[in-house]
C-alpha positions in Angstrom: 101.4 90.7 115.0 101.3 94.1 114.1 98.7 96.7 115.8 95.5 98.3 113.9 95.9 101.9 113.7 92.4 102.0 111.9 89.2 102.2 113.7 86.2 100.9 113.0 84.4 104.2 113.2 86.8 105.3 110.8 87.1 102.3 108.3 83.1 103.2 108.2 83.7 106.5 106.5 86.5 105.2 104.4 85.1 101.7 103.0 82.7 103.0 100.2 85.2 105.5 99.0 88.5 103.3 98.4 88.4 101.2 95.3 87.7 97.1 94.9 84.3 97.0 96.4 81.7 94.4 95.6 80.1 96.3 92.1 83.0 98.3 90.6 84.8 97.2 87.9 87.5 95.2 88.2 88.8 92.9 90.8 87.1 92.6 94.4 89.4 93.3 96.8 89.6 91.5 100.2 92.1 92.9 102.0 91.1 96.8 101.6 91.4 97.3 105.3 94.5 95.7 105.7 95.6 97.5 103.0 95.3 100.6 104.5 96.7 99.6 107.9 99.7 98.8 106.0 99.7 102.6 104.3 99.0 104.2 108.1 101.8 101.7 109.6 104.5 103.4 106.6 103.0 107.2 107.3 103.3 106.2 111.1 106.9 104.9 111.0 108.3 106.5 108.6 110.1 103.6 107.9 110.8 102.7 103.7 108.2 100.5 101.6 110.8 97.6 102.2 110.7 97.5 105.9 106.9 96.7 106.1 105.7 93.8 108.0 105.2 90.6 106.2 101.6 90.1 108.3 100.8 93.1 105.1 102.1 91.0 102.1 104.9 92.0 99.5 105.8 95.4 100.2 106.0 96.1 96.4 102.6 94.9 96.0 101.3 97.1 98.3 103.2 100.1 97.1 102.1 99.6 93.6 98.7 100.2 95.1 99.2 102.4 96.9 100.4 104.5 93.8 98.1 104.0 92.0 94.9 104.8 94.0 97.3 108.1 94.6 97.6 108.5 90.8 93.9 107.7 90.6 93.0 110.7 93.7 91.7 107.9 95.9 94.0 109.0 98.9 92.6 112.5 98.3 89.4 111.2 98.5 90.2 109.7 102.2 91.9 112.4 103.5 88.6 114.6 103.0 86.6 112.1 104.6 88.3 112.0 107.5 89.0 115.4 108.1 88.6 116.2 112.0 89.7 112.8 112.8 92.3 112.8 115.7 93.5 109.4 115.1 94.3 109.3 111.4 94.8 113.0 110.8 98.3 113.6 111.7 99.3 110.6 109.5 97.1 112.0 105.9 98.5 115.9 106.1 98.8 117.8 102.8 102.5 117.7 101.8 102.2 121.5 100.9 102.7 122.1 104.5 105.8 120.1 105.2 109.0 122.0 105.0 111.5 119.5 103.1 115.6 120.6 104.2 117.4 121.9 101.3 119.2 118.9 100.3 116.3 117.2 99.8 114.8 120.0 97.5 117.7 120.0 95.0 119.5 123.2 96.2 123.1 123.4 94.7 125.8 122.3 97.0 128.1 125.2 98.3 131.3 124.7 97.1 134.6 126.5 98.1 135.8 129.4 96.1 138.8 129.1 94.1 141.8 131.7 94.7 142.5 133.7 91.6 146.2 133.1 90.5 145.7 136.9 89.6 148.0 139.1 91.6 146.7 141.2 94.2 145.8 144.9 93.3 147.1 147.6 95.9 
């Protein structure tokens, strides 16, 4: 069994914002909570979308969701919410403030020089 990083003070502040909610359109969703637990168990661990925990259902389920409320701004939405919250701010931090290493930012690769096959002027 994996272990709620969500509390339910929290979850109270969240619960009208996220989508699937008895009124809007579309499906109802059941699972909301859970949902999100399995979003704060990625951001906790770090670990990819394929390594989730079964107990949250098909990991590419719940990263198609998770995309898409992130297309629609939802995540946005939560992260303002909870501002000032200790237990779930260090896992929703603006991505403007994370410093990637240059590989992962596309730099160029250094690559060794090539000696000219010029000869050498004194």
């Amino acid at each position: 069994m994996v272990r709620t990083l969500l509390s339910d003070e929290v979850w109270q502040k969240i619960k009208d914002i996220v989508p699937g909610k008895e009124g809007d359109r579309g499906r109802t969703a059941a699972d909301n909570r859970w949902f999100v637990e399995a979003v704060l168990w990625i951001g906790r661990t770090g670990s990819p979308w394929r390594d989730l925990p079964v107990e949250f259902g098909r990991w590419h389920t719940v990263y198609m969701r998770f995309a898409r409320w992130r297309r629609d701004g939802v995540w946005q939405r939560v992260a303002h919410s909870v501002a000032g919250e200790g237990e779930i701010e260090h896992i929703l931090i603006d991505s403007t403030i994370v410093r990637a290493h240059q590989h992962s930012a596309g730099a160029l690769k250094k690559v060794a020089r090539k000696r000219s096959d010029a000869p050498a002027v004194d």
